[in-house]
PDB file of N, CA, C and O in Angstrom:
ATOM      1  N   UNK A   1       7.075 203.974 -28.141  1.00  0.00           N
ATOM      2  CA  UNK A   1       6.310 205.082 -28.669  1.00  0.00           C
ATOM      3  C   UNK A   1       7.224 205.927 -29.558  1.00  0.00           C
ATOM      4  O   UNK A   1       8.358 206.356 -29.344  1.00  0.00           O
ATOM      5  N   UNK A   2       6.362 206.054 -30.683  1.00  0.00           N
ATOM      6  CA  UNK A   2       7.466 206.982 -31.560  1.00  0.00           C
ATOM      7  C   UNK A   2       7.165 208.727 -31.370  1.00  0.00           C
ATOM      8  O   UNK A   2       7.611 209.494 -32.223  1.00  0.00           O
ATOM      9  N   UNK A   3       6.377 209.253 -30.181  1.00  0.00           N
ATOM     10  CA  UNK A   3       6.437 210.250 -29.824  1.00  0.00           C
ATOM     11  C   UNK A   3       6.977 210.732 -29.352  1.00  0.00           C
ATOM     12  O   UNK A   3       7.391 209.975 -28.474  1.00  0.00           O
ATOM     13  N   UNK A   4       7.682 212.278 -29.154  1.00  0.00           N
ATOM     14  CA  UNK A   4       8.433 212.942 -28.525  1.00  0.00           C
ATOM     15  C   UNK A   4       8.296 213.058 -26.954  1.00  0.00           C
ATOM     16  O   UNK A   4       7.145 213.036 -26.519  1.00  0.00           O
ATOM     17  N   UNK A   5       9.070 213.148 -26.286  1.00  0.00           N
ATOM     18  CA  UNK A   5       8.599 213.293 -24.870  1.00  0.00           C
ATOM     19  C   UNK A   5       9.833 213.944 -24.068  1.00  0.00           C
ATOM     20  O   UNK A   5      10.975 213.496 -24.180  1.00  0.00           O
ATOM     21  N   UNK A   6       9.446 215.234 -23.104  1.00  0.00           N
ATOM     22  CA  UNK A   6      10.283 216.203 -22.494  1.00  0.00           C
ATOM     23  C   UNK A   6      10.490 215.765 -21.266  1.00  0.00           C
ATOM     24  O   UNK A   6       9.344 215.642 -20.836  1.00  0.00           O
ATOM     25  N   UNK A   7      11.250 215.435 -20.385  1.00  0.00           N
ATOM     26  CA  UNK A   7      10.819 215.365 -18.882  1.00  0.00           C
ATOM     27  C   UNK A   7      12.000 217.272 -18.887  1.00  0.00           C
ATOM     28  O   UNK A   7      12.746 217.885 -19.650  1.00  0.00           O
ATOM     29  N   UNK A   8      11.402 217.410 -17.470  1.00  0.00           N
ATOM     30  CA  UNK A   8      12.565 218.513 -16.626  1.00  0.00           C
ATOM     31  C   UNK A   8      11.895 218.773 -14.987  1.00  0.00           C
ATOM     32  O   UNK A   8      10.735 218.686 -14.584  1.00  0.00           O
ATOM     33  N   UNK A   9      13.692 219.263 -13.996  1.00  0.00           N
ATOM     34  CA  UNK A   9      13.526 218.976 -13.126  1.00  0.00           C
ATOM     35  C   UNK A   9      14.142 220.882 -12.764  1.00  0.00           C
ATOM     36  O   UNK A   9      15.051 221.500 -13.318  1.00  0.00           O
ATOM     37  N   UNK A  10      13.495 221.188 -12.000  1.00  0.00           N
ATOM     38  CA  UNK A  10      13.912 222.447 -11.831  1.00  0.00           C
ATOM     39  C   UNK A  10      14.109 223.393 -10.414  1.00  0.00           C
ATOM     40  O   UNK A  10      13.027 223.723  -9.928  1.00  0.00           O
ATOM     41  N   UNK A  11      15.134 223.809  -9.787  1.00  0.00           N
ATOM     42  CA  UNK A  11      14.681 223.967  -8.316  1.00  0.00           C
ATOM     43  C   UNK A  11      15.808 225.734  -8.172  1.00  0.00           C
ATOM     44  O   UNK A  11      16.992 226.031  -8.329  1.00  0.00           O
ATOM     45  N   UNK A  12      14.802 226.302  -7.877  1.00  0.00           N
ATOM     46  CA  UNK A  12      15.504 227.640  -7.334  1.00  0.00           C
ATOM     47  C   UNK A  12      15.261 228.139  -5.822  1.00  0.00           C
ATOM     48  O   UNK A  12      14.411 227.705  -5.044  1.00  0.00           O
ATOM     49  N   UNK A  13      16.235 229.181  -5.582  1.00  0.00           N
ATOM     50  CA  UNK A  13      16.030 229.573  -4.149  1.00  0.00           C
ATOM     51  C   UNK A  13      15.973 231.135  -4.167  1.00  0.00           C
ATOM     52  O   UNK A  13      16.545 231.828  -5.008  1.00  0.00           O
ATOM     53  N   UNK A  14      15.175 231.624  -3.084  1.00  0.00           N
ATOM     54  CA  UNK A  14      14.965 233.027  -3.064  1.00  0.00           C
ATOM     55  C   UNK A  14      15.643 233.555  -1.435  1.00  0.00           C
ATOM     56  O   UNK A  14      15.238 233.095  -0.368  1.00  0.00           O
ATOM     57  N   UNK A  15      16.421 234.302  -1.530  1.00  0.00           N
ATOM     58  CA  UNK A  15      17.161 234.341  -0.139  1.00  0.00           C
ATOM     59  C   UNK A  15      16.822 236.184   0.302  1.00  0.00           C
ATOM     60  O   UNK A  15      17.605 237.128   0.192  1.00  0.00           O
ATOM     61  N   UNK A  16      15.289 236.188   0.844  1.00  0.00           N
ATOM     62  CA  UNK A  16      15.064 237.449   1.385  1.00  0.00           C
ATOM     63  C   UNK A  16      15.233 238.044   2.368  1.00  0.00           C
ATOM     64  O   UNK A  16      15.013 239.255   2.348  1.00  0.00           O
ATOM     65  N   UNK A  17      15.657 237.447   3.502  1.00  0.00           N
ATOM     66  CA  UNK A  17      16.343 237.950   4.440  1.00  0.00           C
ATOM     67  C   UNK A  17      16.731 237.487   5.171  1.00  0.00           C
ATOM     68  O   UNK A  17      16.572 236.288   4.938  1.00  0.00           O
ATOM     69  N   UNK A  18      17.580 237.711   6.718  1.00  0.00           N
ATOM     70  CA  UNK A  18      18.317 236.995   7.716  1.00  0.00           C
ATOM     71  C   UNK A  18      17.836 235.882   8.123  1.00  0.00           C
ATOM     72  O   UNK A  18      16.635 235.628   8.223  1.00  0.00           O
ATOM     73  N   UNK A  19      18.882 235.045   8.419  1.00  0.00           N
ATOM     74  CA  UNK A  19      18.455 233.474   9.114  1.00  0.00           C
ATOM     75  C   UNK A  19      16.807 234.042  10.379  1.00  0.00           C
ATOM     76  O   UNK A  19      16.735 234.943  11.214  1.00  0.00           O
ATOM     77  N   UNK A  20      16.069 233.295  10.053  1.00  0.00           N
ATOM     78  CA  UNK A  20      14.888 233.213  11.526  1.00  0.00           C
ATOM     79  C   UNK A  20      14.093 234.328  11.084  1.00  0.00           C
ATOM     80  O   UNK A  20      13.230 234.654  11.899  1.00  0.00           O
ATOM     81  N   UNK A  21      14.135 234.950  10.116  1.00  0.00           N
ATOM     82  CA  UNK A  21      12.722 235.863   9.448  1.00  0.00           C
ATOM     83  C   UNK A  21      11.803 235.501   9.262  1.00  0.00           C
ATOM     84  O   UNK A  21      11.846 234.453   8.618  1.00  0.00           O
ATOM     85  N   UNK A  22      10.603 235.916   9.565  1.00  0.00           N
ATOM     86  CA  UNK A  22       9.587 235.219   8.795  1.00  0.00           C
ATOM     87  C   UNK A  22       9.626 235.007   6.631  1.00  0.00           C
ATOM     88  O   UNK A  22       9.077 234.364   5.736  1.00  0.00           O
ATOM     89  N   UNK A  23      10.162 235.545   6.737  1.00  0.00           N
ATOM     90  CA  UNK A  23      10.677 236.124   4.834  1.00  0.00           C
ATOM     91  C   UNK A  23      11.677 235.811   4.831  1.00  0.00           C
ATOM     92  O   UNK A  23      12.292 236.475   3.997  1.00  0.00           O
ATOM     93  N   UNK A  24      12.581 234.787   5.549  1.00  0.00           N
ATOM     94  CA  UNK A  24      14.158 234.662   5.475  1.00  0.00           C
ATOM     95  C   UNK A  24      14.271 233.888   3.902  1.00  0.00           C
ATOM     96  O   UNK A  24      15.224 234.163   3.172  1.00  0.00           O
ATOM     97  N   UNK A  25      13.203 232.902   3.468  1.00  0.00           N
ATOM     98  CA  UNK A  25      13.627 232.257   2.316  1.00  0.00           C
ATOM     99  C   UNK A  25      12.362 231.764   1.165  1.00  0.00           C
ATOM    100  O   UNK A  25      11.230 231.639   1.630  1.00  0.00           O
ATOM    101  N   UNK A  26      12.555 231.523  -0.151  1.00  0.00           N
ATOM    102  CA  UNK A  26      11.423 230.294  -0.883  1.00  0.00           C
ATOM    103  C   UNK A  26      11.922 229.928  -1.829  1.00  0.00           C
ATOM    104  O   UNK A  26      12.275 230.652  -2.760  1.00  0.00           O
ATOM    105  N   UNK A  27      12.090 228.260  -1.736  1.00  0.00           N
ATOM    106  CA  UNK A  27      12.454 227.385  -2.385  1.00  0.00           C
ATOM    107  C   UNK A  27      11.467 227.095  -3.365  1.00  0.00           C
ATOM    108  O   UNK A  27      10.288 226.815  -3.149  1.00  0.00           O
ATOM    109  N   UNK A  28      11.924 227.166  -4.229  1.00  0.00           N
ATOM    110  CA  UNK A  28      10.635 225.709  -5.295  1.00  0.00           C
ATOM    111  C   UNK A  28      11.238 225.129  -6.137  1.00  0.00           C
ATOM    112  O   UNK A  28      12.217 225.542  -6.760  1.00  0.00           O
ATOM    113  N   UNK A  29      10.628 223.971  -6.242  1.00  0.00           N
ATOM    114  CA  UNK A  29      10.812 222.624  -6.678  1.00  0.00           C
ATOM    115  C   UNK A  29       9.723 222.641  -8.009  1.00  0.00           C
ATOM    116  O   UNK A  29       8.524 222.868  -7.841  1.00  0.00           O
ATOM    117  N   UNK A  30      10.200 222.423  -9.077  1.00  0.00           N
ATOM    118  CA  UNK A  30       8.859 221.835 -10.647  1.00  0.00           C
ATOM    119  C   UNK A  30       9.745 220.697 -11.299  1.00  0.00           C
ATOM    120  O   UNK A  30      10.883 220.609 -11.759  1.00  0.00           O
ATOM    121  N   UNK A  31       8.612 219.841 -11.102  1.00  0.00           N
ATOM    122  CA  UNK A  31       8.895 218.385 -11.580  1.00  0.00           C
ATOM    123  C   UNK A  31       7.655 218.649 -13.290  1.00  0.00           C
ATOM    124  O   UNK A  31       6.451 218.900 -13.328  1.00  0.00           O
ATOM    125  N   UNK A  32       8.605 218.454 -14.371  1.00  0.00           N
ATOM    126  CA  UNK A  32       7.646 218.356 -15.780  1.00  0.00           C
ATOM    127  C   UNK A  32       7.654 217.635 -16.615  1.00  0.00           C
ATOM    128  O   UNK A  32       8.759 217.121 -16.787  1.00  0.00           O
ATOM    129  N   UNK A  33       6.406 217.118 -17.693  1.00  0.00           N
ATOM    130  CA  UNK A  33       6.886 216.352 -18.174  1.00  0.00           C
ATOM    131  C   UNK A  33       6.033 216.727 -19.870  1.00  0.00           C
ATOM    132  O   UNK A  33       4.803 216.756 -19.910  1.00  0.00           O
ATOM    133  N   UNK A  34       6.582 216.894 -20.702  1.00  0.00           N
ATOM    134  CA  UNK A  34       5.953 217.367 -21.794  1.00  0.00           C
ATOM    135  C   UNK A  34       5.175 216.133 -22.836  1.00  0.00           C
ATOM    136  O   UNK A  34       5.957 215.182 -22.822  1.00  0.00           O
ATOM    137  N   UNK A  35       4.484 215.932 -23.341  1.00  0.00           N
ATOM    138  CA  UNK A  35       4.559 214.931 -24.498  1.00  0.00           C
ATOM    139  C   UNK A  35       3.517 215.482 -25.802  1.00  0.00           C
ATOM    140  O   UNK A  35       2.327 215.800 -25.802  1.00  0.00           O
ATOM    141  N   UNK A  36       4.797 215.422 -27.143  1.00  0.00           N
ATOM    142  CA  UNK A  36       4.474 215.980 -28.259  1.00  0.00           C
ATOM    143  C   UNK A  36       3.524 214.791 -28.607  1.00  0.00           C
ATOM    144  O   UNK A  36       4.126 213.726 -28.469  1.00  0.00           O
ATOM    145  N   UNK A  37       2.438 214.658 -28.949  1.00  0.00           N
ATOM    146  CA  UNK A  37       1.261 214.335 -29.967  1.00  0.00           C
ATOM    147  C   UNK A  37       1.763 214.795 -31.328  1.00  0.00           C
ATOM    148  O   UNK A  37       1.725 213.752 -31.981  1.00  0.00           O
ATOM    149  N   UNK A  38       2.263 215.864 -32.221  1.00  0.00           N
ATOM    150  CA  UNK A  38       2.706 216.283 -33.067  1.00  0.00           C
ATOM    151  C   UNK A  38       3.648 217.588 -32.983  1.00  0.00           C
ATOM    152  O   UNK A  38       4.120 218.305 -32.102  1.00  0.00           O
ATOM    153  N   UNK A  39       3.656 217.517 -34.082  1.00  0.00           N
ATOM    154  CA  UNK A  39       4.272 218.946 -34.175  1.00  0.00           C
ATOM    155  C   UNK A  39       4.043 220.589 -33.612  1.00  0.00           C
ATOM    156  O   UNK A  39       4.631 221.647 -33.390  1.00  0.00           O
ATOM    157  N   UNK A  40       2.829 219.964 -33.576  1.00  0.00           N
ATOM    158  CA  UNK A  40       1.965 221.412 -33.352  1.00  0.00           C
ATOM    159  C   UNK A  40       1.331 221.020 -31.890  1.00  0.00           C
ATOM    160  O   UNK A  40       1.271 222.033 -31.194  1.00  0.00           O
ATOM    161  N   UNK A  41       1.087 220.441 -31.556  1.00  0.00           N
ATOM    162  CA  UNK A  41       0.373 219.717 -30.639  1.00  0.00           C
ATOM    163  C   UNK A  41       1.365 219.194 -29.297  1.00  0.00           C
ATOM    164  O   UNK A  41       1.995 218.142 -29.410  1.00  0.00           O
ATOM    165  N   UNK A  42       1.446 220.021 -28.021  1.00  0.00           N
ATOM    166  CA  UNK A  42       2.018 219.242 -27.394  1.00  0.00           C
ATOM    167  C   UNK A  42       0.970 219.157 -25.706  1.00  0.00           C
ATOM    168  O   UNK A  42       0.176 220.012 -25.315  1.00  0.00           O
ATOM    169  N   UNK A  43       1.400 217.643 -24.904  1.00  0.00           N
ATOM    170  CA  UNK A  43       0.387 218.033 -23.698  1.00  0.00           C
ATOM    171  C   UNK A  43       1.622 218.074 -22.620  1.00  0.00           C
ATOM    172  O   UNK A  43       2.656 217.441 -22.837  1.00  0.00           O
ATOM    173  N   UNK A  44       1.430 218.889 -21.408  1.00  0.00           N
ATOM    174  CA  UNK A  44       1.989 219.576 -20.836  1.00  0.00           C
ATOM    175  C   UNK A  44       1.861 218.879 -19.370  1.00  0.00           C
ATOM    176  O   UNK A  44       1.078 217.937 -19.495  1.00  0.00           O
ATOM    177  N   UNK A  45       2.300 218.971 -18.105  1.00  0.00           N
ATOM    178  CA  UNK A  45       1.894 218.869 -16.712  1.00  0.00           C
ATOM    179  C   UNK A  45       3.166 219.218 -15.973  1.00  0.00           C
ATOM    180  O   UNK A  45       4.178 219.065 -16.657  1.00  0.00           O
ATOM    181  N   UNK A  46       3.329 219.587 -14.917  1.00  0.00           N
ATOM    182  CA  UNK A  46       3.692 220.098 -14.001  1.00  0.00           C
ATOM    183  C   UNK A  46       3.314 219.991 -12.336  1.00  0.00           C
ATOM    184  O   UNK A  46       2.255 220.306 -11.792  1.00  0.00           O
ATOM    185  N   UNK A  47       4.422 219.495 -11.788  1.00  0.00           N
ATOM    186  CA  UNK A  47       4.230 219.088 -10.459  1.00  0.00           C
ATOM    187  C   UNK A  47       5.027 220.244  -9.509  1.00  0.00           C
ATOM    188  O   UNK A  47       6.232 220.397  -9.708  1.00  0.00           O
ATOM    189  N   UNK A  48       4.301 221.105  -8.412  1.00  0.00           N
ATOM    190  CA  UNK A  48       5.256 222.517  -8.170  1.00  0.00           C
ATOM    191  C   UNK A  48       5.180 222.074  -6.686  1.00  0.00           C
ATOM    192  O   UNK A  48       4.142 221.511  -6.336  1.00  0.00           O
ATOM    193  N   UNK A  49       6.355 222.303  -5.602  1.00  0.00           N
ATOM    194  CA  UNK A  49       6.636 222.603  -4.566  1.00  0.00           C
ATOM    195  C   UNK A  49       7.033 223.720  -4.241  1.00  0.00           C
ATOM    196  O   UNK A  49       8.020 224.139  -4.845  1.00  0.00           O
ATOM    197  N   UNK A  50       6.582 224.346  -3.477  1.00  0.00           N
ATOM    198  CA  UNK A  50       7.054 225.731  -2.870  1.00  0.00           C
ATOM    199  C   UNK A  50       7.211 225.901  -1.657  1.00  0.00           C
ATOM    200  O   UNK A  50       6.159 226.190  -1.086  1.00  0.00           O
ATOM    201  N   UNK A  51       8.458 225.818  -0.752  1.00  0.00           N
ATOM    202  CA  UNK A  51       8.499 225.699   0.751  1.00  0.00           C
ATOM    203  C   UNK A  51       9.144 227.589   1.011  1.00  0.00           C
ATOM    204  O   UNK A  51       9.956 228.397   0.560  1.00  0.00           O
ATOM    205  N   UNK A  52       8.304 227.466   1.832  1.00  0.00           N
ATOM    206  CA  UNK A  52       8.126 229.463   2.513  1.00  0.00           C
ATOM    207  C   UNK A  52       7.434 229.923   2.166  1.00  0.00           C
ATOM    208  O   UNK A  52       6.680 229.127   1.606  1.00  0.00           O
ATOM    209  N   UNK A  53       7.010 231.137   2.086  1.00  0.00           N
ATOM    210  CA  UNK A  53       6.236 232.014   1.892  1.00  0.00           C
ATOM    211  C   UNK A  53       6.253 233.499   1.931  1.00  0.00           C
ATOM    212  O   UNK A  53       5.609 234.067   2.813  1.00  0.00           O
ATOM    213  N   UNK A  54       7.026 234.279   0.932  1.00  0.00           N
ATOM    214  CA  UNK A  54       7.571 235.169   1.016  1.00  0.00           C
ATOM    215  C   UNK A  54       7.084 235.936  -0.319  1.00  0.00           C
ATOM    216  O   UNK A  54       7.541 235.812  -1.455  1.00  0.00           O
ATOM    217  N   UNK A  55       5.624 237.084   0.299  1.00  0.00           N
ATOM    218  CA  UNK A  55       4.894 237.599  -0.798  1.00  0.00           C
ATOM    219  C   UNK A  55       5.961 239.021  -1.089  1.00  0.00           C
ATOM    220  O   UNK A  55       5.991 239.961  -0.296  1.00  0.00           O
ATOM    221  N   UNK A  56       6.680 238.980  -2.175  1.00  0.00           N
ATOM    222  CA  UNK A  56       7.042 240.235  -2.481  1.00  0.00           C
ATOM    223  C   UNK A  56       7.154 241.697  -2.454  1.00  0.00           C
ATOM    224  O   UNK A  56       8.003 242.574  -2.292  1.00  0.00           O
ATOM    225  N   UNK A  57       5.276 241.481  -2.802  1.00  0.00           N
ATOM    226  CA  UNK A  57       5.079 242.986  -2.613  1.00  0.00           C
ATOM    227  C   UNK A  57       5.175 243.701  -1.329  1.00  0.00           C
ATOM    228  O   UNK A  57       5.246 244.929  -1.305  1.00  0.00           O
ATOM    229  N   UNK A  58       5.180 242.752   0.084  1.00  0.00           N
ATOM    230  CA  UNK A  58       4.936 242.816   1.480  1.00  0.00           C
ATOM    231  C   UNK A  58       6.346 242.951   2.379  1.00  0.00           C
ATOM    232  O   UNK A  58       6.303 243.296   3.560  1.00  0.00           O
ATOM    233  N   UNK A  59       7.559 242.651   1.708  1.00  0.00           N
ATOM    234  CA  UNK A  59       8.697 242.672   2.099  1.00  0.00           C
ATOM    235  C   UNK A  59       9.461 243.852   2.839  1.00  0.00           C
ATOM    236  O   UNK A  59      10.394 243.755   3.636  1.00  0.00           O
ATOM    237  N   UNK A  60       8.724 245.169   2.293  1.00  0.00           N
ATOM    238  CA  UNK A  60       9.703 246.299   2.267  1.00  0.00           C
ATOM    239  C   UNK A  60       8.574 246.892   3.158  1.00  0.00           C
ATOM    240  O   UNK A  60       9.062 247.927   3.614  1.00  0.00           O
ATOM    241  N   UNK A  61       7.046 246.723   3.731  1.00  0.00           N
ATOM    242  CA  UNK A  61       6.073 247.413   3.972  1.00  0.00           C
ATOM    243  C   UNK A  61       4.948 247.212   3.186  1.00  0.00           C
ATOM    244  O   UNK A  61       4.829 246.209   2.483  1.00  0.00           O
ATOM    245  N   UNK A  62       4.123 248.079   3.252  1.00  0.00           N
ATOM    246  CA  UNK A  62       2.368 247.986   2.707  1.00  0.00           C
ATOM    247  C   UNK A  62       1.305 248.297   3.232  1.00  0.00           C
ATOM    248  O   UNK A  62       1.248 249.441   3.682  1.00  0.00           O
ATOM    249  N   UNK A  63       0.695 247.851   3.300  1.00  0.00           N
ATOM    250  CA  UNK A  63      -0.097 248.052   4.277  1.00  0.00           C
ATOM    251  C   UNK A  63      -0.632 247.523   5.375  1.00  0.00           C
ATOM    252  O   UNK A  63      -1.834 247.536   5.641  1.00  0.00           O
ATOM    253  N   UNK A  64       0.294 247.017   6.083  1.00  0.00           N
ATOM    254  CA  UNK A  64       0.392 246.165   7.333  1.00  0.00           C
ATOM    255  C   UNK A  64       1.142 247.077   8.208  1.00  0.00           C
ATOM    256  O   UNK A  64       1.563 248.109   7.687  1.00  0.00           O
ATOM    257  N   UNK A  65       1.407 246.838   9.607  1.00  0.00           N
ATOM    258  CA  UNK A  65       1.723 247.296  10.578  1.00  0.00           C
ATOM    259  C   UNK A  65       3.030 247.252  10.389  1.00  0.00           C
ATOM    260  O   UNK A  65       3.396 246.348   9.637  1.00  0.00           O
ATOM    261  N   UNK A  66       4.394 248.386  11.115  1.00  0.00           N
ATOM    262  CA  UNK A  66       5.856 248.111  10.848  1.00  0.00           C
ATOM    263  C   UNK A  66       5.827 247.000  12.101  1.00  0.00           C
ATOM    264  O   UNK A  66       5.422 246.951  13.263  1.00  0.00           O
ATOM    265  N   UNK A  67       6.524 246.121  11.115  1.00  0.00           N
ATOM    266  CA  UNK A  67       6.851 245.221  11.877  1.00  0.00           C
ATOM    267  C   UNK A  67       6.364 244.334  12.056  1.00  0.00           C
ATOM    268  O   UNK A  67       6.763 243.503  12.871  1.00  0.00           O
ATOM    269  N   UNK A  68       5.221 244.204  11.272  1.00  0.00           N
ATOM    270  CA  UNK A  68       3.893 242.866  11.053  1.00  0.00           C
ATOM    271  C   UNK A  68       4.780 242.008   9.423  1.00  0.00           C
ATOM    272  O   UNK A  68       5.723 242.503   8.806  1.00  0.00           O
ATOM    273  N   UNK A  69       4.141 240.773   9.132  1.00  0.00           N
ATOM    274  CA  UNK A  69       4.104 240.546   8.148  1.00  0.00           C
ATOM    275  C   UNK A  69       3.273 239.349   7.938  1.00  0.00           C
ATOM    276  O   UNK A  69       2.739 238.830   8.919  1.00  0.00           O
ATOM    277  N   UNK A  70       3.089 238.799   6.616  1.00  0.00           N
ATOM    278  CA  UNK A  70       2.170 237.670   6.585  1.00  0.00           C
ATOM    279  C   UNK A  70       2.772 236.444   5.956  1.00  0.00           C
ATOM    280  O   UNK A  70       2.071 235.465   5.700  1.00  0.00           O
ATOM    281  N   UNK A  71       4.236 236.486   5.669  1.00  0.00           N
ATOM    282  CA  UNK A  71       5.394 235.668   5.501  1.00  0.00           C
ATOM    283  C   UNK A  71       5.717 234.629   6.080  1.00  0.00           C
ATOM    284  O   UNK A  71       5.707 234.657   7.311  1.00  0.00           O
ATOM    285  N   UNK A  72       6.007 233.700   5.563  1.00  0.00           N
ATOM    286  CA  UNK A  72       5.794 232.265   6.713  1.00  0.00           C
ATOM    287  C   UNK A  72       7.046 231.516   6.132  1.00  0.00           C
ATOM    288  O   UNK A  72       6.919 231.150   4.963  1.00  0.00           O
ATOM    289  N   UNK A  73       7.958 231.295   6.610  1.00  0.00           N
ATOM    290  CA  UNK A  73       9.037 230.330   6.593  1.00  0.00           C
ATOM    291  C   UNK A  73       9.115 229.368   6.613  1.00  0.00           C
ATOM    292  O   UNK A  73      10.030 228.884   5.947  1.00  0.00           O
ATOM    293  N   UNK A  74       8.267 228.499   7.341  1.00  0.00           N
ATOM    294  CA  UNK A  74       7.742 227.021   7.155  1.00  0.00           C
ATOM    295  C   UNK A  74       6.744 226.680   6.774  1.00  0.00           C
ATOM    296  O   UNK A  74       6.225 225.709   7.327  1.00  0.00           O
ATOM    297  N   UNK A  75       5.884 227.521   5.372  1.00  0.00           N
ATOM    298  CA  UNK A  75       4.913 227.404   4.632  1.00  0.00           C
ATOM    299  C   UNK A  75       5.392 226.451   3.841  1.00  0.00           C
ATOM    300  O   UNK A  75       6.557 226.337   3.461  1.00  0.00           O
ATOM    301  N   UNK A  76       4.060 225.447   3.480  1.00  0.00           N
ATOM    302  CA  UNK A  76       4.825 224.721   2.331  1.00  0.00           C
ATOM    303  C   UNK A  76       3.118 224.615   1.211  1.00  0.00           C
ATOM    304  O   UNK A  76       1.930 224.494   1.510  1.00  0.00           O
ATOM    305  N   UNK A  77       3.868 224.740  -0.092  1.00  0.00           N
ATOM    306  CA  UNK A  77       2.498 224.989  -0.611  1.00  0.00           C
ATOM    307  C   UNK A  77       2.724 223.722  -2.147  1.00  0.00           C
ATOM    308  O   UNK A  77       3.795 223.980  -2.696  1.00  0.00           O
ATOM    309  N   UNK A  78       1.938 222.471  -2.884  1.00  0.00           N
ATOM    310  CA  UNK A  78       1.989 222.090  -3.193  1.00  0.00           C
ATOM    311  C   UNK A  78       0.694 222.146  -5.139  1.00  0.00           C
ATOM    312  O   UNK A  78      -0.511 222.398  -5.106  1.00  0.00           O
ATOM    313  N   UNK A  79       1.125 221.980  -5.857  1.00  0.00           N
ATOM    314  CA  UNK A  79       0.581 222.409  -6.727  1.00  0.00           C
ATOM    315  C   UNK A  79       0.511 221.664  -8.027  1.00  0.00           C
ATOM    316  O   UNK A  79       1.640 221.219  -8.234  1.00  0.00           O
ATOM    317  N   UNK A  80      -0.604 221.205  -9.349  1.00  0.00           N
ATOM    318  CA  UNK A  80      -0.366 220.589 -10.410  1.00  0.00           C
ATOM    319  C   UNK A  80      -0.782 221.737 -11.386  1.00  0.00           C
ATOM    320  O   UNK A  80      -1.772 222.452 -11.228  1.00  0.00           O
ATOM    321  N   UNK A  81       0.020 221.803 -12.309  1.00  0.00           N
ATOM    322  CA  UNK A  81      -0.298 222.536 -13.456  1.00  0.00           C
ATOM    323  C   UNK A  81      -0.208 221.324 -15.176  1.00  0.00           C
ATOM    324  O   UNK A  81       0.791 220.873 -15.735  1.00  0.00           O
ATOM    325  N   UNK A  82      -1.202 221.215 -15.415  1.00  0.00           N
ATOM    326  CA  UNK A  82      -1.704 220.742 -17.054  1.00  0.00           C
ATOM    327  C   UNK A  82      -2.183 221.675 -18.188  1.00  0.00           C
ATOM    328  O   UNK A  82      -2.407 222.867 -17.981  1.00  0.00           O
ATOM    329  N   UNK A  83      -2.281 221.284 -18.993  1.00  0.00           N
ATOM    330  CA  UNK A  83      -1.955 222.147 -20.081  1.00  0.00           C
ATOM    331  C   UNK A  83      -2.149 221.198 -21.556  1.00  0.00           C
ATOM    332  O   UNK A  83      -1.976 219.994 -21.750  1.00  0.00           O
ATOM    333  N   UNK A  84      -2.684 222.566 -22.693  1.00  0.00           N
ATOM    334  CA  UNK A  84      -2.146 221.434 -23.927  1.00  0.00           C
ATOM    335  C   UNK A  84      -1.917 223.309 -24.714  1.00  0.00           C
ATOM    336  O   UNK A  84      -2.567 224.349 -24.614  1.00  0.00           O
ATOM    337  N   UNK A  85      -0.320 222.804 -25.644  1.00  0.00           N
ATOM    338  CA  UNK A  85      -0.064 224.080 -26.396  1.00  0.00           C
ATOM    339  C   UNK A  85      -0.573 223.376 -27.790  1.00  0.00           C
ATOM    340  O   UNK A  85      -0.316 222.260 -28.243  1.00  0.00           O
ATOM    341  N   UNK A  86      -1.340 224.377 -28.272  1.00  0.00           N
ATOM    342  CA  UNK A  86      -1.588 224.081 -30.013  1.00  0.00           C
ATOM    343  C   UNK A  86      -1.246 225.474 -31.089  1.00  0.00           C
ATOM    344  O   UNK A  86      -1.853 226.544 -31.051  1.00  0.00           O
ATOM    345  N   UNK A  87      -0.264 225.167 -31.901  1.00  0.00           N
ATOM    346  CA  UNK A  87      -0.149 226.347 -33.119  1.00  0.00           C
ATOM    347  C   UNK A  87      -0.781 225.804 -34.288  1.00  0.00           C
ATOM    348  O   UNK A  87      -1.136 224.710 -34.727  1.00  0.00           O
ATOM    349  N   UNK A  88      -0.777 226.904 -34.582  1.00  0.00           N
ATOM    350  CA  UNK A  88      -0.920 226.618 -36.445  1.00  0.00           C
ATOM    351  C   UNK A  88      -1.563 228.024 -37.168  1.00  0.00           C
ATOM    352  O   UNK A  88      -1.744 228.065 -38.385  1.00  0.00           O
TER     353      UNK A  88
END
């Protein structure tokens, strides 16, 4: 194929608090793979892993009980993202 084509592999970690928290961590994993049709024209997909569960806004308090949370450490959440970018 004389088309362009992107792969990428991408993995970060979020380290929110002490070992055995419910919010102690969240990993994710994006597996991608791009392919240009043209210049202007490219199609897109995305494969996402996300192990934990650690909602941000909920970290410090909110409106939950002290000492409640809805944070899950051995959450694992799996996901496809597609796509097509067009300029001109």
């Amino acid at each position: 194929m004389d088309k362009r084509t992107d792969l990428s592999l991408d993995y970060s970690t979020f380290t929110a608090g002490p070992d055995g928290a419910p919010w102690e961590r969240q990993n994710q994993w994006v597996l991608g793979s791009a392919f240009f049709l043209s210049d202007t024209v490219k199609l897109f997909g995305e494969g996402v892993l996300v192990e934990g569960y650690t909602p941000l806004n909920f970290i410090s308090g909110g409106n939950l009980l002290p000492g409640e949370t809805h944070s899950e450490s051995d959450a694992e959440s799996v996901g496809a993202i597609l796509g097509v970018n067009v300029a001109f």
